[in-house]
N, C-alpha and C positions, 0 to 999 in steps of 0.2 A: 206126242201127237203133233206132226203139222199141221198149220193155220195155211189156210189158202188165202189171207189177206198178205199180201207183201211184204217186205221189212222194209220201210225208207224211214230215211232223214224227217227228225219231229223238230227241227233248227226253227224257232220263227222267226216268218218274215216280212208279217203285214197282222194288227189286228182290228179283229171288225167287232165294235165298241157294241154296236145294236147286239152283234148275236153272241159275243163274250168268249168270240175263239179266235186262235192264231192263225194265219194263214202257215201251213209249212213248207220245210226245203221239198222233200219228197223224191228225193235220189236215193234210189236204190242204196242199201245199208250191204258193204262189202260182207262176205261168209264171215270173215272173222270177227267182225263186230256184232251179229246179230241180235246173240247171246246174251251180250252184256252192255249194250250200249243205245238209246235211242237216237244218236247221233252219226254222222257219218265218218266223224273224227277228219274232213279234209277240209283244207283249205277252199273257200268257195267266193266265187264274187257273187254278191249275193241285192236286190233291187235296186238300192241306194247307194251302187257304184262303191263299195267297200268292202276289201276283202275280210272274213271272216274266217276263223277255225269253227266248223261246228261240233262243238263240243257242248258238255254239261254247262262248264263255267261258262261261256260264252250264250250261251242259249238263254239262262236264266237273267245274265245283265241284259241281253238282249229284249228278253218280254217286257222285263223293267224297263226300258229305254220304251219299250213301242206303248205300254200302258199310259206312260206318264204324257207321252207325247199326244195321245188321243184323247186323255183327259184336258192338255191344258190346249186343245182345240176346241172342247165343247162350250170353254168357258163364255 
């Protein structure tokens, strides 16, 4: 059954500490990846002027990186 919600890119790219969610990439997720990937698997420059792959492994250092960074701003 199709879903009428979109497939895009779940890459994060900003998170927001009060509401406890990622901002995402949100590009369109090419036919071939739909299936099997929440990512968009491409190279992307992405807020912070840095190119990324958005992939699995990249996405999860990612959230890592933006969680600890909003934590040690609150201090």
């Amino acid at each position: 059954m199709a879903s009428d919600t979109p497939c895009v890119c779940r890459f994060p790219l900003a998170y927001d500490a009060e509401a406890r969610a990622f901002w995402v990439c949100g590009h369109p997720l090419p036919i071939v990846t739909q299936d099997v990937s929440d990512y968009c698997e491409q190279i992307c420059l992405d807020p912070d002027a840095r190119l990324r792959r958005h992939d699995q492994f990249a996405a999860r250092a990612r959230a890592r990186e933006l969680r600890s960074a909003t934590a040690d701003t609150s201090k």
